[in-house]
C-alpha positions as CSV (number, residue, x, y, z in Angstrom):
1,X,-23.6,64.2,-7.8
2,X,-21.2,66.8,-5.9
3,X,-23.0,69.2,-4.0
4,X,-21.3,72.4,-5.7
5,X,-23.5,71.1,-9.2
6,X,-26.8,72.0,-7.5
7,X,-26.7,75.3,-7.5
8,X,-25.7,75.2,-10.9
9,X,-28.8,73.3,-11.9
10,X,-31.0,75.5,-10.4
11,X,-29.3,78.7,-11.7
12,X,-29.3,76.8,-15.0
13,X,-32.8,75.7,-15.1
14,X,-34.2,79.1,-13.6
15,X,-32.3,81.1,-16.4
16,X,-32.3,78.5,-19.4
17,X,-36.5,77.8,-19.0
18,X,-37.0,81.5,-18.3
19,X,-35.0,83.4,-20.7
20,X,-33.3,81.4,-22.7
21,X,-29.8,82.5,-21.8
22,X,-26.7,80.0,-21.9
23,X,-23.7,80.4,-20.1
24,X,-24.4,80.8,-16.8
25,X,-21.2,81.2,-14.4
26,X,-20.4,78.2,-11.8
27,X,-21.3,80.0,-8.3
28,X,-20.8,76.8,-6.6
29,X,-22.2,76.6,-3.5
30,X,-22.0,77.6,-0.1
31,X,-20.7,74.3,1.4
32,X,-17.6,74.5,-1.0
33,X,-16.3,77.5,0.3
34,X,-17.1,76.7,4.2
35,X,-13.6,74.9,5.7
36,X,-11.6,75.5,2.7
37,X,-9.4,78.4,3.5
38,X,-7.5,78.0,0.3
39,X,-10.3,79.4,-1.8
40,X,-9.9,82.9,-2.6
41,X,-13.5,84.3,-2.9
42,X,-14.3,86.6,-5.6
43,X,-13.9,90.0,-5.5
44,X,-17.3,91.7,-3.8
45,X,-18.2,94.7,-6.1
46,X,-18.4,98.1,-4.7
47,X,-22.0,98.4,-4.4
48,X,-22.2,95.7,-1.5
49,X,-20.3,95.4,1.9
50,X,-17.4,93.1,2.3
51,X,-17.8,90.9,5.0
52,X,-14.6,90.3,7.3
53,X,-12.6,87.0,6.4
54,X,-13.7,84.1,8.6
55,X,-11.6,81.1,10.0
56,X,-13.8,78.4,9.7
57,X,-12.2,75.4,11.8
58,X,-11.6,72.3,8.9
59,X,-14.0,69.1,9.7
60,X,-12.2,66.1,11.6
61,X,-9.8,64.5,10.4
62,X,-11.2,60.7,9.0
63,X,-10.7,58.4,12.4
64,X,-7.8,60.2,13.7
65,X,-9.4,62.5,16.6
66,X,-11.6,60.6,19.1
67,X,-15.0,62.9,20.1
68,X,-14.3,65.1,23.2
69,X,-17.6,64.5,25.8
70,X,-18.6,67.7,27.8
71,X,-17.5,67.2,31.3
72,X,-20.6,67.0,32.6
73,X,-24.4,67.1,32.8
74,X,-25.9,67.7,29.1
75,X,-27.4,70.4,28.6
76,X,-29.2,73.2,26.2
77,X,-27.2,75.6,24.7
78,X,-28.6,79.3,23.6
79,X,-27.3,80.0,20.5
80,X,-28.9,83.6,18.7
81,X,-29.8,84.4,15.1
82,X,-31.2,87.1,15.2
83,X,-29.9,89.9,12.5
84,X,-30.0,89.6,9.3
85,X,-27.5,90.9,7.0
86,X,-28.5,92.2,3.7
87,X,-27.3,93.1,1.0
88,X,-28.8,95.1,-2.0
89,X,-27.5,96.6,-5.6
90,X,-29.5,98.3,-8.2
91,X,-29.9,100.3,-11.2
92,X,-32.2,103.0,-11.3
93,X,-34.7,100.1,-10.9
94,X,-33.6,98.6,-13.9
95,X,-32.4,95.5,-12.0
96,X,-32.0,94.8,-8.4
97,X,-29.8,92.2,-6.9
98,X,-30.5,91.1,-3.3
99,X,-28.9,89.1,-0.9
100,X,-29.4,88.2,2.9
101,X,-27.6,85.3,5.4
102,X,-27.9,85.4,9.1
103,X,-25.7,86.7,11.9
104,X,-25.1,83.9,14.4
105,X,-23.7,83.9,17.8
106,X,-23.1,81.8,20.8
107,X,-22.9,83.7,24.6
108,X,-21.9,80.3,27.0
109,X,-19.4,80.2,29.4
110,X,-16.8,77.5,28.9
111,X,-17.7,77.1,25.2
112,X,-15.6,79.7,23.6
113,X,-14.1,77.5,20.9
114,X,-17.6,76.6,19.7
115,X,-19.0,80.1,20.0
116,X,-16.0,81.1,17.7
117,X,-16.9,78.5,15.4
118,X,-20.2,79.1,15.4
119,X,-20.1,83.0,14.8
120,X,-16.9,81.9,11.6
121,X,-19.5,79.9,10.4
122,X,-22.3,82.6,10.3
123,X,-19.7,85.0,9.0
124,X,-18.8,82.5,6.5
125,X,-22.3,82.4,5.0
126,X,-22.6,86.3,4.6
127,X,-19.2,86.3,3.0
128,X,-20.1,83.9,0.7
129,X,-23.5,86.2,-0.3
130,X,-21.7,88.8,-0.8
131,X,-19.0,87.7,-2.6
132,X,-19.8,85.4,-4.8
133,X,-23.9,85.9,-5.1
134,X,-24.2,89.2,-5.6
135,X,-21.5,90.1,-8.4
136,X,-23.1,86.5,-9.9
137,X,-26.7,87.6,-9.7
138,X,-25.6,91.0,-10.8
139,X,-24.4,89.8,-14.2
140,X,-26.9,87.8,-15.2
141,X,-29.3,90.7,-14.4
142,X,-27.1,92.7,-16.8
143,X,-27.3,89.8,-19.5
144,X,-30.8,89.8,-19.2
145,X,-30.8,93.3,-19.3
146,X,-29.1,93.6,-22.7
147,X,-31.3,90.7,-23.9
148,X,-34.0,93.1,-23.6
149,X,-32.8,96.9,-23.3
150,X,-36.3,98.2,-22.7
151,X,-38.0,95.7,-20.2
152,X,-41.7,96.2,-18.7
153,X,-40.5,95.5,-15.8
154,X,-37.2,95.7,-13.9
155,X,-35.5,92.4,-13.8
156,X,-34.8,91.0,-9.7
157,X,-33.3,88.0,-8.2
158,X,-32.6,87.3,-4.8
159,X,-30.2,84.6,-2.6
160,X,-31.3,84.5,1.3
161,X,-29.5,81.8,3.6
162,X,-32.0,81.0,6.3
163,X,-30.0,78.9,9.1
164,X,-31.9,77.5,11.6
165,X,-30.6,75.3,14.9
166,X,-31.3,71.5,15.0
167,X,-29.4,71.2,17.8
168,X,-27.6,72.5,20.4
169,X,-26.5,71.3,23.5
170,X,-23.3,70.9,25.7
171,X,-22.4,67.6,23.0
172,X,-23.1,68.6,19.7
173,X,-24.1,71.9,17.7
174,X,-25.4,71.7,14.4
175,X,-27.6,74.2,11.5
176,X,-29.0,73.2,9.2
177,X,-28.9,76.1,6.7
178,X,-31.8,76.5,3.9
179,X,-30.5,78.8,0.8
180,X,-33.5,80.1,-1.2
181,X,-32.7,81.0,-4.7
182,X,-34.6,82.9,-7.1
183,X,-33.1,84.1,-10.8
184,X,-35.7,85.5,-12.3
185,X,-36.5,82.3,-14.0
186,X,-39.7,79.5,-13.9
187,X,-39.4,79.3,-10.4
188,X,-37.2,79.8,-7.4
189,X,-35.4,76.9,-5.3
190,X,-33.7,75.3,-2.2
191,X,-30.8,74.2,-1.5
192,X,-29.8,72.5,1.9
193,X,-26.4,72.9,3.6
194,X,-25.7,71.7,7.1
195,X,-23.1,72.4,9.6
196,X,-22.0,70.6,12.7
197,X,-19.9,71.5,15.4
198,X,-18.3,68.9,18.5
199,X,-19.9,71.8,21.7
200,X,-17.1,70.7,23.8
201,X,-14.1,71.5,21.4
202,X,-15.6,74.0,18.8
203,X,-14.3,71.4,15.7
204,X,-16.1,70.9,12.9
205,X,-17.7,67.2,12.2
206,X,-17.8,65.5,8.6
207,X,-19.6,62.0,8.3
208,X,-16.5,60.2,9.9
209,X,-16.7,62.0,12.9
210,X,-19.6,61.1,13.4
211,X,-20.8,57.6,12.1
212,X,-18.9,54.6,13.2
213,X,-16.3,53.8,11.2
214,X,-17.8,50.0,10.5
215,X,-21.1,51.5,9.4
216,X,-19.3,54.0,6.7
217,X,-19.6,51.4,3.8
218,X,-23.2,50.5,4.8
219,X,-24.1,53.8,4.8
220,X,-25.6,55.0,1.0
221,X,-27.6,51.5,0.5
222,X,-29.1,51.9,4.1
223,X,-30.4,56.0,3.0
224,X,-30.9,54.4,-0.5
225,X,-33.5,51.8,0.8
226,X,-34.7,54.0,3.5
227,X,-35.4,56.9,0.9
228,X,-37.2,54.6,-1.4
229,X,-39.1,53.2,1.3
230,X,-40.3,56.6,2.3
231,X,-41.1,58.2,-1.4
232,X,-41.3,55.1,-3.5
233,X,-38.8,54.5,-6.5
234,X,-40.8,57.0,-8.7
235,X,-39.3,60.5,-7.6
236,X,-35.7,59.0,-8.4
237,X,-33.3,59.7,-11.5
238,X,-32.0,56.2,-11.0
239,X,-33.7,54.0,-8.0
240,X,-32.3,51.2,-9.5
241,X,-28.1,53.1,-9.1
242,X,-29.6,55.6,-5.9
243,X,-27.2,53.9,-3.4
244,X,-24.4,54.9,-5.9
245,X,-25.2,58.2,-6.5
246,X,-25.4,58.4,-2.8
247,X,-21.8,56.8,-2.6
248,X,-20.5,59.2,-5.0
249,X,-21.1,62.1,-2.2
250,X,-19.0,59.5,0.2
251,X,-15.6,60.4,-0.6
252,X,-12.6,62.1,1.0
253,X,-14.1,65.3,1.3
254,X,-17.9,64.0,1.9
255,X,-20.8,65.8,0.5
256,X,-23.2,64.2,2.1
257,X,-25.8,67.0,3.8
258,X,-26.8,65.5,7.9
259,X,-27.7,67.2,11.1
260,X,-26.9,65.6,13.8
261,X,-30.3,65.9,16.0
262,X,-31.7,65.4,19.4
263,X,-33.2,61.9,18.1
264,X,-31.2,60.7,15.4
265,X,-29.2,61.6,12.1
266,X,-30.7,63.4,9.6
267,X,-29.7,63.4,5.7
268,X,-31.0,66.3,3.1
269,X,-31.5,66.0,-0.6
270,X,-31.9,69.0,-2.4
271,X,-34.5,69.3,-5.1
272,X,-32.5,68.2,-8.6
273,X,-29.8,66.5,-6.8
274,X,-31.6,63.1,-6.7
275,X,-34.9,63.9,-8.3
276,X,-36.5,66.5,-10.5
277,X,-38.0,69.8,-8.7
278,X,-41.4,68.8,-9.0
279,X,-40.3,66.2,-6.2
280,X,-39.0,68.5,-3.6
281,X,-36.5,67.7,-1.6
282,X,-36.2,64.1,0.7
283,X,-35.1,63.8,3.7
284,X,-34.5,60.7,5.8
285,X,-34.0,60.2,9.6
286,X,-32.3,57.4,11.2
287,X,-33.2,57.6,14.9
288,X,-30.8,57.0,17.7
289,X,-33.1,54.5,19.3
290,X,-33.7,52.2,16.1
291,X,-30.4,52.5,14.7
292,X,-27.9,52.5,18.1
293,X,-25.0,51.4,16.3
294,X,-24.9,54.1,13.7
295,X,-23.8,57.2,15.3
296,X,-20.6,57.5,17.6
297,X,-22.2,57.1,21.3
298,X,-20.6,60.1,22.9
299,X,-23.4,62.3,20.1
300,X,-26.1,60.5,20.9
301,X,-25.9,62.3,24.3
302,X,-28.5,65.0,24.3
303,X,-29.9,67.4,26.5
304,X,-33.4,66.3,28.1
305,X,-35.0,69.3,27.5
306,X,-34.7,71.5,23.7
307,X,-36.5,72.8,21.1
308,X,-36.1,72.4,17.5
309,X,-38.4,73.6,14.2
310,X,-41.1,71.5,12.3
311,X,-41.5,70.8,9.0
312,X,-44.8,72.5,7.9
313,X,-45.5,70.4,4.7
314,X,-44.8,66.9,6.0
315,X,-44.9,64.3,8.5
316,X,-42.9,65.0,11.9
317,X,-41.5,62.1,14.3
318,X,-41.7,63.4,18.0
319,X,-39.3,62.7,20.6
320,X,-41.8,59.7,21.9
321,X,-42.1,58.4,18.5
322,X,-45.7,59.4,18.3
323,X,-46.3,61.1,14.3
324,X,-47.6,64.7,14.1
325,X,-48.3,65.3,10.3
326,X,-48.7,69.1,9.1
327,X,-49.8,70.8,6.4
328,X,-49.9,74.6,6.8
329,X,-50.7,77.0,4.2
330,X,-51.9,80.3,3.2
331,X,-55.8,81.3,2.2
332,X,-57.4,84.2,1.4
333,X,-56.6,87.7,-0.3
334,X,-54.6,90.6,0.5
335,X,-55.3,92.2,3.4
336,X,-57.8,89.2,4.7
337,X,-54.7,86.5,4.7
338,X,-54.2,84.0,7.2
339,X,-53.1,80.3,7.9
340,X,-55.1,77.0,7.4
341,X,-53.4,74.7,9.8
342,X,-54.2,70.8,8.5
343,X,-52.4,68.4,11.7
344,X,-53.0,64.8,12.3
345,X,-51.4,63.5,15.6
346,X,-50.8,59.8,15.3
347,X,-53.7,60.1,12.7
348,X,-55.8,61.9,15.3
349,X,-56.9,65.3,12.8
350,X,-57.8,68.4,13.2
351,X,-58.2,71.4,11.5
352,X,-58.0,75.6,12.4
353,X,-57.5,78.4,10.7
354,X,-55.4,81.8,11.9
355,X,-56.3,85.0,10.5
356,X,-54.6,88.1,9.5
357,X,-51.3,86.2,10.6
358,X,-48.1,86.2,8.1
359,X,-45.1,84.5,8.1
360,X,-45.8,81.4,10.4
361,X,-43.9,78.8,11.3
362,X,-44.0,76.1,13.6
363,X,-41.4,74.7,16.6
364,X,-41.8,71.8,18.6
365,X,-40.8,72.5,22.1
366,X,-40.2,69.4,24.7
367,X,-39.9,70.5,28.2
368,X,-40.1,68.2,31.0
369,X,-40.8,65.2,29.1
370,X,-43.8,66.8,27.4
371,X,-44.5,68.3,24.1
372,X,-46.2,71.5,22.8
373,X,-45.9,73.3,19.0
374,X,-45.0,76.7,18.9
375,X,-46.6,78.6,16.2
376,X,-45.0,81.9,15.6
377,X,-46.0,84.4,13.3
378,X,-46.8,87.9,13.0
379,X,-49.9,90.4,12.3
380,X,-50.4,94.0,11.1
381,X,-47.8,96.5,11.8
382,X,-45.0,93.5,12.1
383,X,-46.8,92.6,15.8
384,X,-45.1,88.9,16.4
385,X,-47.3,86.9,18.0
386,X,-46.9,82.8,19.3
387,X,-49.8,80.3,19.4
388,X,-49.1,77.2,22.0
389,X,-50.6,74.0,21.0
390,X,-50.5,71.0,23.4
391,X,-49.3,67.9,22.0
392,X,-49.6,65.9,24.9
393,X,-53.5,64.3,24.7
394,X,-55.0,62.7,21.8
395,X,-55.1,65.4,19.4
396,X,-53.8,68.7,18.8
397,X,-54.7,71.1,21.5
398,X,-56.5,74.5,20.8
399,X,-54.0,77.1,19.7
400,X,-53.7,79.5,23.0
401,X,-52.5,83.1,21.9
402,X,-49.7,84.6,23.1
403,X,-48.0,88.4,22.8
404,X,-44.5,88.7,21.5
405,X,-42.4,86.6,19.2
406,X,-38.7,85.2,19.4
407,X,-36.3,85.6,16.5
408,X,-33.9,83.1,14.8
409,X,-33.7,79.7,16.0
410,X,-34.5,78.9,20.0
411,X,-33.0,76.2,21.3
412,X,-33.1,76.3,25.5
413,X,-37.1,75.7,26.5
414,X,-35.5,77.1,30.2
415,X,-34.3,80.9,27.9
416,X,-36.8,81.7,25.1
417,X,-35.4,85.0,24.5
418,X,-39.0,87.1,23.3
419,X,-39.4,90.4,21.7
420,X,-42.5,92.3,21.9
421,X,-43.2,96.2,21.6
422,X,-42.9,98.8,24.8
423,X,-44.5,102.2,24.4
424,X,-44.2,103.7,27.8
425,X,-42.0,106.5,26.9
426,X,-41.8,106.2,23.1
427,X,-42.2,103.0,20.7
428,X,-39.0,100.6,21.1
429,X,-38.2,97.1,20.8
430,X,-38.1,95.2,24.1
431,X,-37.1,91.1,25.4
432,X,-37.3,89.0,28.3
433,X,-36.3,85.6,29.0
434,X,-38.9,83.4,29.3
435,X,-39.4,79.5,30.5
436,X,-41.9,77.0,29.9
437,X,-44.5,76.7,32.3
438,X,-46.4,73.8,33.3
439,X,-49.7,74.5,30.8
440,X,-47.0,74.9,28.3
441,X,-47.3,78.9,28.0
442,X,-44.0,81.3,28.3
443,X,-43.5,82.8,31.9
444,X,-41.4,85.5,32.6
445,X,-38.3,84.7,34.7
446,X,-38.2,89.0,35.3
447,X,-41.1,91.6,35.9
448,X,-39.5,93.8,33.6
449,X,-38.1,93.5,30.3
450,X,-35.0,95.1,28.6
451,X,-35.0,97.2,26.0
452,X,-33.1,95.8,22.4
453,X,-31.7,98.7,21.4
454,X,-29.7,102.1,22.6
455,X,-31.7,104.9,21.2
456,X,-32.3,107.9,23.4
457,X,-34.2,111.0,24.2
458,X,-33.6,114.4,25.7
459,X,-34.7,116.5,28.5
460,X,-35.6,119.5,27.7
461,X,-36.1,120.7,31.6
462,X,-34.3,119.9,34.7
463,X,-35.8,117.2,36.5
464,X,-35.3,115.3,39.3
465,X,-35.2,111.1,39.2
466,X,-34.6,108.4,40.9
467,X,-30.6,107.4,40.5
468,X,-28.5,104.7,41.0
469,X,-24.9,102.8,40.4
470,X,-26.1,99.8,40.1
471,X,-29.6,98.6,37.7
472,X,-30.1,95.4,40.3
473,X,-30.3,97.5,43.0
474,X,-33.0,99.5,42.8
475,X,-33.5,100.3,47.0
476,X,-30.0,102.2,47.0
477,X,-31.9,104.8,44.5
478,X,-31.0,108.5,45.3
479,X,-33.1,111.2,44.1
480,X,-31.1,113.2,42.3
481,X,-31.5,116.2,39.8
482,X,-30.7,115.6,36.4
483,X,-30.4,118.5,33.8
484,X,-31.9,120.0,31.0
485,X,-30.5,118.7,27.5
486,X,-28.6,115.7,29.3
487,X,-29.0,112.5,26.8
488,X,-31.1,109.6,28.4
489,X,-30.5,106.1,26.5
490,X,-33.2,103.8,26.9
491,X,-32.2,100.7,28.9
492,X,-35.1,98.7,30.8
493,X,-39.4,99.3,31.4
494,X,-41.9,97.9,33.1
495,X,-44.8,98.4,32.1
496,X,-47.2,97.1,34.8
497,X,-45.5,99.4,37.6
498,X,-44.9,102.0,34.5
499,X,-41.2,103.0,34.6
500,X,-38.7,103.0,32.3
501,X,-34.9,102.6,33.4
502,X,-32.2,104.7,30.9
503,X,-28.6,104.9,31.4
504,X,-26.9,108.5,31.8
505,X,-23.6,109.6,29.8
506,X,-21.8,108.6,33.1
507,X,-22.8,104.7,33.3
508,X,-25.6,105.3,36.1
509,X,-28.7,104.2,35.9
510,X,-32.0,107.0,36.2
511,X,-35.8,105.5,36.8
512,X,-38.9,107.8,35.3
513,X,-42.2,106.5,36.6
514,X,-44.7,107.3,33.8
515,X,-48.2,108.3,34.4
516,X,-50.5,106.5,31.7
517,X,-53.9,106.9,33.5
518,X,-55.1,109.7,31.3
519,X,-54.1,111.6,28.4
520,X,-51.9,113.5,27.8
521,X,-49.4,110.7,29.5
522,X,-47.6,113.0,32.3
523,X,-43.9,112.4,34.1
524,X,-43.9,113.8,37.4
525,X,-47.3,115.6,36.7
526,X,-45.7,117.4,33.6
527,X,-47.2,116.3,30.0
528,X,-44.4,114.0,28.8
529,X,-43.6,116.0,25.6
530,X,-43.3,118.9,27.9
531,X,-40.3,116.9,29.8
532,X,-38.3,115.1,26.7
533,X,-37.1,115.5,23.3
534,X,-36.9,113.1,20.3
535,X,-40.1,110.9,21.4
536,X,-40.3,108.5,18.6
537,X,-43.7,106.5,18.5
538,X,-45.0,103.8,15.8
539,X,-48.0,103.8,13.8
């Protein structure tokens, strides 16, 4: 079954089941319109965005281009996903049409090729939501509409691309990209698409890239067997044909959905491709170790050190083989929610429950040839929060709390980029690199932490800083006075020596030592409201 028909059986069951309404349009999916430059995408309708056009490099050619190795030591990669963009329609509540897919980027020196790929690709993905979900979404919201002029409620659908990293180091990059669907029918849906990039060259990798050629034609019957092995032959349409609906995905321009990981290959089936919903989706892993032949050597070569995201519903393979098995899942009502976290390591369970947490999910981080989980999730007021649990004893160690949260995908365990909140001189977001430390806890590789974005404040006195050229170099300060109604933009804090670092409109840098013993909080001995304008706090 091509992977474009998926989406179409989801849209077709969500609407069909739901509503009753018959012809739905082919949207396709995103993987058709990812390397295929010739495709002209639909026109995006004045009520969303267009995203700019994207050059998505096309995959390897079949056995014509041998892998390029990095020249040199493997290593992580940092790649960020981190803003969303959305998209939104409506009419006067009548309907609303929303859309979201992530903004990816890649900062390495010596990897430009792949951080252009790898930002095309994220651009790709937004494009694709915009112009051909939306005005798709849009018109069966109208059909339904019409269908019933006078609904009780408003009718709303939704298409977010959720790309996460499961892998990336100095060899191979590759996402694995999760597309959540929901037409207003008997239930929402997944589909999987992945992408995989060569690090040292930036090209994109199908299944001949990467698999050696004498293991092509082997290929569906060994995921066949190994699929059946794993769920049994009831999930399947056709156990008995599986291998050959497998090789039907197989062709020129392969279907087939893999990520090439730190351990092995992995292959994604989508709910309905191979099985009815009510199966989920299977996955199957062939790891580097067991199956040494399979994958091309030069991408089995992966960093010692990375970090990748667990499944939360199923049974995880760790890099020393060992089995942690999770099952995490809400409890509780609204406003008293939290996690019940169910894990089994190497059949070794436990049990614990979080409260008053949202939004968790779990990482696996392997630093220094040991393993801890990464729980990250958030609390009132959008306060991210991680839990570290060791996975190095017996069992699953006790979840150890800790403040801040990273977004998108980490992938370095040396540069886990983490947010939290600073509220030294108003409420903003703030980050700081952080590495793993020997207990397996974050620790700070600075004493102070930069601020994420370039708001600003204004004095509404003349006042005299400390000022410098240069942020690094604090000791050639010069105090200096700066006037009333200059703009100071928010650059840096530290909020156990209590300063905060802004930039002036001339490039310098200015330090303001905060006083927070009492209250009011006082700058220089004047209350701080007294000193600036536009202080912006959080509730």
């Amino acid at each position: 079954m091509k992977r474009r028909l998926i989406a179409v059986i989801l849209m077709t069951a969500f609407t069909v089941t739901a509503c009753g309404t018959e012809g739905v349009p082919d949207r396709g999916s995103i993987s058709d319109m990812i390397g295929n430059d010739d495709e002209t995408p639909t026109e995006a309708p004045t009520e969303a965005p267009t995203a700019a056009p994207t050059e998505e490099p096309e995959p390897t050619p079949q056995g014509t281009i041998e892998p390029a190795a990095y020249d040199g030591e493997v290593r992580p990669l940092q790649v960020d996903i981190e803003t969303q963009y959305d998209g939104w329609s409506s009419d006067d509540w009548n309907y609303s049409a929303h859309i979201q897919a992530p903004e990816i980027t890649l900062e390495e020196d010596g990897f430009d090729a792949l951080a252009k790929s790898v930002n095309n690709y994220g651009r790709s993905l937004q494009e694709f939501a915009t112009n051909n979900d939306l005005p798709d979404m849009i018109n069966m919201c109208k059909e339904m509409q019409a269908a019933v002029p006078e609904p009780d409620n408003g009718v709303y659908m939704v298409s977010e691309y959720t790309t996460t990293v499961a892998r990336a180091d100095s060899t191979v990059t590759s996402f694995l990209t999760q597309q959540y669907v929901d037409y207003a029918g008997a239930h929402p849906g997944t589909v999987f698409t992945t992408k995989n990039f060569d690090s040292a060259t930036g090209d994109a990798l199908d299944i001949y890239a990467v698999v050696e050629s004498d293991q092509i034609d082997g290929l569906p019957e060994l995921i066949a067997d190994s699929l059946i092995e794993k769920y049994g032959e009831e999930p399947f349409y056709d156990a008995d044909n599986l291998a050959g609906t497998i090789d039907d995905t197989l062709g020129m321009n392969s279907d087939l959905v893999f990520t090439v990981d730190y351990f092995g290959i992995t292959f994604y089936f989508s709910p309905y491709e191979l099985a009815p919903y009510a199966f989920g989706a299977q996955t199957v892993t062939f790891r580097y170790e067991d199956y040494p032949d399979l994958v091309k050597d030069v991408y089995q070569q992966t960093s010692e050190n990375f970090i990748y995201p667990l499944d939360p519903y199923n049974t995880n393979t760790l890099p020393d083989g060992r089995e942690l098995e999770l099952q995490i899942v809400t409890f509780g009502e609204e406003y008293e929610e939290g996690y019940a976290i169910e894990a089994s390591l190497d059949g070794n369970h436990r049990s614990y429950e979080i409260y008053d947490a949202f939004d968790m999910a779990p990482w696996l981080v392997h630093c220094n040839d040991r393993d801890y989980m990464y729980l990250k999730w958030s609390t009132y007021n959008d306060y991210g929060l991680i839990s570290v649990c060791d996975l190095n004893g017996d069992i699953v160690g006790e979840p150890e709390e800790f403040p801040g949260s990273f977004m998108g995908s980490p992938t370095d365990p040396e540069n886990i980029k983490i947010y939290n909140r600073g509220d030294l001189l108003s409420t903003v977001g703030i980050y700081r690199y952080y590495s793993v430390g020997k207990d397996g806890m974050p620790e700070p590789k600075t004493d102070y932490f930069m601020v994420s974005s370039d708001l600003s404040i204004t004095l509404k006195r003349d006042m005299t800083f400390e000022c410098r050229d240069d942020f690094d170099a604090p000791e050639s300060a010069t105090e200096e006075k700066v006037k009333k109604g200059t703009k100071l933009t928010f650059y840096a804090e530290n909020d156990d020596e209590g300063w905060v670092d802004f930039t002036l409109p001339d490039g310098r840098f200015v330090r303001v030592y905060v006083d927070c013993s009492d209250y009011p909080r006082t700058v220089d001995g004047i209350d701080m409201d007294d000193v600036f304008a536009d202080l912006f706090w959080a509730g």
